[in-house]
BALUM-908478 format. One record per residue (C-alpha): y, x, z; residue number from 0. Coordinates in steps of 0.25 Angstrom, whole numbers. Example, Ala and Ser with C-alpha at 12.3 -4.5 7.8 and 13.67 -1.06 7.14 Angstrom:
2
<<-18; 49; 31>; 0>;
<<-4; 55; 29>; 1>;
This chain:
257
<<-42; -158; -148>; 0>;
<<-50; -169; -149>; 1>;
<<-63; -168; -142>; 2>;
<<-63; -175; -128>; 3>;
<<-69; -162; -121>; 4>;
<<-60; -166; -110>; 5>;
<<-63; -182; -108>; 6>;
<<-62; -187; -95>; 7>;
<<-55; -173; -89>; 8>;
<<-41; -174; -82>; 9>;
<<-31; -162; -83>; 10>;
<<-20; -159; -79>; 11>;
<<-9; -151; -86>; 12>;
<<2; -146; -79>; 13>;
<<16; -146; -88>; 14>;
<<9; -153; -98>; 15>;
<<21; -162; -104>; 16>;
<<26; -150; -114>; 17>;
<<20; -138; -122>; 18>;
<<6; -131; -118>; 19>;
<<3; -141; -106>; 20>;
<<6; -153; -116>; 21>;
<<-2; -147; -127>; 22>;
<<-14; -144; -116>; 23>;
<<-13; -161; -110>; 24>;
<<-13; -162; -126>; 25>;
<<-26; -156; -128>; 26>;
<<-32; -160; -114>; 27>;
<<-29; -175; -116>; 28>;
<<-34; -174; -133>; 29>;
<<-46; -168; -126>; 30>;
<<-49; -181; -117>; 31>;
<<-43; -177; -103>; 32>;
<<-32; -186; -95>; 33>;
<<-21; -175; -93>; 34>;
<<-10; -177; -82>; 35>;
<<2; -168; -87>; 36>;
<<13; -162; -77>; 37>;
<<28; -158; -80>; 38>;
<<42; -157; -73>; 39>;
<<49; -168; -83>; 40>;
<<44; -182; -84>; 41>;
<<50; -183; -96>; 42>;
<<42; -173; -103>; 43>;
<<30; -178; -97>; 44>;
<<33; -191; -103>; 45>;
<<34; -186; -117>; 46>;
<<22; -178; -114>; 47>;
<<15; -189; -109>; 48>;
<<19; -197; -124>; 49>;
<<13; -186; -132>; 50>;
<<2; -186; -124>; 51>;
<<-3; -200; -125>; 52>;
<<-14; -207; -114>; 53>;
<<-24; -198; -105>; 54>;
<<-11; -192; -99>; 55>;
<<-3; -193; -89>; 56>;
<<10; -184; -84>; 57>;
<<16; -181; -69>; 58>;
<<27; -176; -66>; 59>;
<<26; -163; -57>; 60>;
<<30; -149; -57>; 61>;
<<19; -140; -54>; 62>;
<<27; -129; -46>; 63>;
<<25; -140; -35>; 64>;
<<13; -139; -27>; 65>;
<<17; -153; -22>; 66>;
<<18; -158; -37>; 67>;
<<6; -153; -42>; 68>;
<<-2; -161; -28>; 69>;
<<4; -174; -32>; 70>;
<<-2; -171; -48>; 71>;
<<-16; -169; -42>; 72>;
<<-13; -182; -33>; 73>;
<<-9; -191; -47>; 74>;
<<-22; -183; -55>; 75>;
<<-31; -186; -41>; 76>;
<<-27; -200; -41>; 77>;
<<-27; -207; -53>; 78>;
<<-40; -195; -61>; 79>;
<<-46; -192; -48>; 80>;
<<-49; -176; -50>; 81>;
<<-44; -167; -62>; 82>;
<<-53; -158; -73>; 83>;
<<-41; -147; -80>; 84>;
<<-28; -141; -75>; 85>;
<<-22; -135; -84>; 86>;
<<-8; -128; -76>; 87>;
<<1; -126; -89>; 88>;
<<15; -129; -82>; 89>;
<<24; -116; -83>; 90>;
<<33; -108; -93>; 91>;
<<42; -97; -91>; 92>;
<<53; -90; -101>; 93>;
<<56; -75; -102>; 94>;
<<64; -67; -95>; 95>;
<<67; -53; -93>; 96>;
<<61; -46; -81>; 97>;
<<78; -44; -76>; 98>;
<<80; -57; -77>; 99>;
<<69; -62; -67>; 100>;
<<76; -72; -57>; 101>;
<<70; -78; -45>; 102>;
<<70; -92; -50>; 103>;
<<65; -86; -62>; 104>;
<<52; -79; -56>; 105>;
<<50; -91; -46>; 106>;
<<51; -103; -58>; 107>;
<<41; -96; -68>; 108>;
<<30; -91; -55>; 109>;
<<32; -107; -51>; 110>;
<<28; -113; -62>; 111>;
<<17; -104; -67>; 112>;
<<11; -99; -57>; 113>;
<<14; -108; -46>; 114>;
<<13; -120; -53>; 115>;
<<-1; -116; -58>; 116>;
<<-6; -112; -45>; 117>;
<<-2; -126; -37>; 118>;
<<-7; -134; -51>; 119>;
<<-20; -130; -48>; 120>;
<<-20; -131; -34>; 121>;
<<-16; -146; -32>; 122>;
<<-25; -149; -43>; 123>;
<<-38; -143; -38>; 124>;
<<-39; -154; -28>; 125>;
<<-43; -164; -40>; 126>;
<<-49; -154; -49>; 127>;
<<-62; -157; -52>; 128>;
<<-75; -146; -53>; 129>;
<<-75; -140; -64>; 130>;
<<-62; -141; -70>; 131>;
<<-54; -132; -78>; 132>;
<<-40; -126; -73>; 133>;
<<-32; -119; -84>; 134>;
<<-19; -111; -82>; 135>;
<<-7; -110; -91>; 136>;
<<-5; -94; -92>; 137>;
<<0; -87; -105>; 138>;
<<-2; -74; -114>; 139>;
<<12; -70; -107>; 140>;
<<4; -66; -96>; 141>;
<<0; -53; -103>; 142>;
<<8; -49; -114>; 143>;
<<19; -44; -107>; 144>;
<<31; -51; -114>; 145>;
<<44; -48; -113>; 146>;
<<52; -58; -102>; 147>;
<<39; -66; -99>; 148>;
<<37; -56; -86>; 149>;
<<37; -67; -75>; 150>;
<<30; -78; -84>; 151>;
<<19; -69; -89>; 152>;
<<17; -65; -72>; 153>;
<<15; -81; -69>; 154>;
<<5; -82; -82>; 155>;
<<-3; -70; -78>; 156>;
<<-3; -76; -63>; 157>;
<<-9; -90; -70>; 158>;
<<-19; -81; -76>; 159>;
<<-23; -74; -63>; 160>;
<<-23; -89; -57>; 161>;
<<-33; -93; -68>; 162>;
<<-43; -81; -64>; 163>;
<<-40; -84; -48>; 164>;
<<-43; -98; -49>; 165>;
<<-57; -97; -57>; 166>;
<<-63; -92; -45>; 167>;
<<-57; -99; -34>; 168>;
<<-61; -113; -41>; 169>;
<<-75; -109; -46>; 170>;
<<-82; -116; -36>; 171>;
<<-75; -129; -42>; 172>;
<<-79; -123; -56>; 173>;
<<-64; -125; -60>; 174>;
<<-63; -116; -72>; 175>;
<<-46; -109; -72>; 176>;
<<-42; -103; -84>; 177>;
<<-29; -99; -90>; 178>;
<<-23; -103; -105>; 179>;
<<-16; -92; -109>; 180>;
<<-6; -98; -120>; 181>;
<<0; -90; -131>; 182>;
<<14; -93; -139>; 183>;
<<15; -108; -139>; 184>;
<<29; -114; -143>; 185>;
<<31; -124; -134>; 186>;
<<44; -132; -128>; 187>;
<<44; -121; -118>; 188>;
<<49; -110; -128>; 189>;
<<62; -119; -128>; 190>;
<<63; -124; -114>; 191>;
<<59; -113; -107>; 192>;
<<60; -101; -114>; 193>;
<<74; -107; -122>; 194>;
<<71; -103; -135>; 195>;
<<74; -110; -147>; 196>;
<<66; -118; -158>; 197>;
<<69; -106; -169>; 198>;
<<66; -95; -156>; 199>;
<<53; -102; -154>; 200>;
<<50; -101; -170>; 201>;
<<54; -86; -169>; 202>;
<<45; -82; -160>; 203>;
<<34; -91; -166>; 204>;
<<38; -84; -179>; 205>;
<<37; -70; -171>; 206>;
<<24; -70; -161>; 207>;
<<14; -78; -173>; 208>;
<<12; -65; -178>; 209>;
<<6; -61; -166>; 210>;
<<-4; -72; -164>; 211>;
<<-15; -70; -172>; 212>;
<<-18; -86; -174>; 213>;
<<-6; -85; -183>; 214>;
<<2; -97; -174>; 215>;
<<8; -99; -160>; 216>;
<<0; -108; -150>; 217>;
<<4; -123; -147>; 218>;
<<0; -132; -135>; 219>;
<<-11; -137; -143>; 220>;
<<-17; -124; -143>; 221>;
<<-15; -122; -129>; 222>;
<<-20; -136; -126>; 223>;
<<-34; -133; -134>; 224>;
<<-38; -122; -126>; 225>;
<<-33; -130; -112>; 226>;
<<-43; -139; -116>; 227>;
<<-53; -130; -117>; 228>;
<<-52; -122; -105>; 229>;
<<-54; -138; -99>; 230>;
<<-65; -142; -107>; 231>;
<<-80; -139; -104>; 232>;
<<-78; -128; -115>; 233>;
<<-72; -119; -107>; 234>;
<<-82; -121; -94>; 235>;
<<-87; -107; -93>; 236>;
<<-72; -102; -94>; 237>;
<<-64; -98; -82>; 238>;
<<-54; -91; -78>; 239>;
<<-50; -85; -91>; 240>;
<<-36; -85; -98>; 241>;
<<-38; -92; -112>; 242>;
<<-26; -85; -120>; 243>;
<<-22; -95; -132>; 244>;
<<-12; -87; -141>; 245>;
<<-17; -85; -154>; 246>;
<<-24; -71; -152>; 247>;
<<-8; -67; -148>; 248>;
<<-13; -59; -136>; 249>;
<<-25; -53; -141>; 250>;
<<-20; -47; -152>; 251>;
<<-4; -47; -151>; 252>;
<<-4; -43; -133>; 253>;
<<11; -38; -132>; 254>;
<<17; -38; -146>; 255>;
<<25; -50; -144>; 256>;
């Protein structure tokens, strides 16, 4: 995207070193915003940060710490004064059947994408600026009822209520809060999280492309396209809504997969 319909915008993109929050600081910095990036591992941050060339710049936090996510907004406050997106992408979640729900389990995936989401947004509002636009990491696993993705799809649909919540408790600041609503994209996760291999990934490529009616899986750029819409002036009459990018896959193919 090479339009600088974001020029002079600073976002923040929490878990942005690695698959669909890499692909969104991407997009966001091609489309002229400076674009802080947040993770767990320095090291991946680093090699991010390579990729991503100038107009960037990484901190290491973890955003199921409230105390974490205060000292971001501190380092965004001092050195940019006041932020325009947030896009709260940081989460992931593997399957697992219903009698294999542990504790540690529940309380890891609800930390991360829900909670983390919800204390993103609140240590940033402090610097975010009139007008800006927040946008939420859900999924289409929300509704589709997938085997094994119980407790993740509960966190994604609670992302989704957050969106709704959230439009009318910041109208007054005219901060527009959507959700992105991502379909199949193969990223690093189907590996690390989800443990799969390189010809399991292919596999189910191979498999759920049938189902999509744009005859393809998604990727981070895709993803990141559409962030940057939901950020841009284009998108300034749309709130609260849930922008589903998968292809048609729900629409048309809702519970076959």
């Amino acid at each position: 995207m090479e339009s600088q319909v974001l020029k002079g915008k600073v976002a923040l993109v929490t878990g942005g070193n690695s698959g669909i929050g890499f692909g969104a600081a991407k997009s966001l910095v091609e489309a002229g915003a400076f674009v802080y990036i947040t993770g767990r591992r320095m090291p991946q941050l680093d090699t991010a940060l390579t990729a991503l060339g100038e107009n960037v710049r990484a901190i290491q936090a973890d955003v199921t710490s409230k105390e974490a996510m205060e000292q971001v907004a501190a380092i965004i406050k001092e050195e940019k004064g006041a932020l325009d997106i947030v896009f709260a992408n940081a989460g992931g979640g593997n399957p697992i059947p219903l009698e294999e729900v542990t504790e540690e389990y529940f309380d890891k995936t609800f930390n991360v994408n829900v909670k983390g989401v919800v204390f993103t947004v609140q240590s940033m509002l402090p610097i975010l600026k009139n007008g800006s636009s927040i946008i939420l990491n859900a999924s289409i696993t929300a509704y589709m009822g997938l085997p094994g993705f119980g407790i993740y799809a509960a966190t994604k649909a609670a992302v989704r209520s957050l969106a709704r919540s959230w439009t009318t408790d910041l109208k007054d600041k005219r901060i527009r809060v959507n959700a992105l609503s991502p379909g199949v994209v193969p990223t690093e996760g189907y590996r690390t999280e989800q443990g799969m291999t390189e010809q399991q990934v292919q596999d189910y490529i191979d498999r759920v492309t049938t189902e999509i009616p744009a005859g393809r899986v998604g990727t981070a750029e895709d993803m990141g396209n559409a962030v940057v819409f939901l950020a841009s002036e284009a998108s300034s009459f749309i709130t609260g809504i849930e922008l589903t990018v998968d292809g048609g896959q729900t629409m048309v193919y809702a519970g076959k997969n």
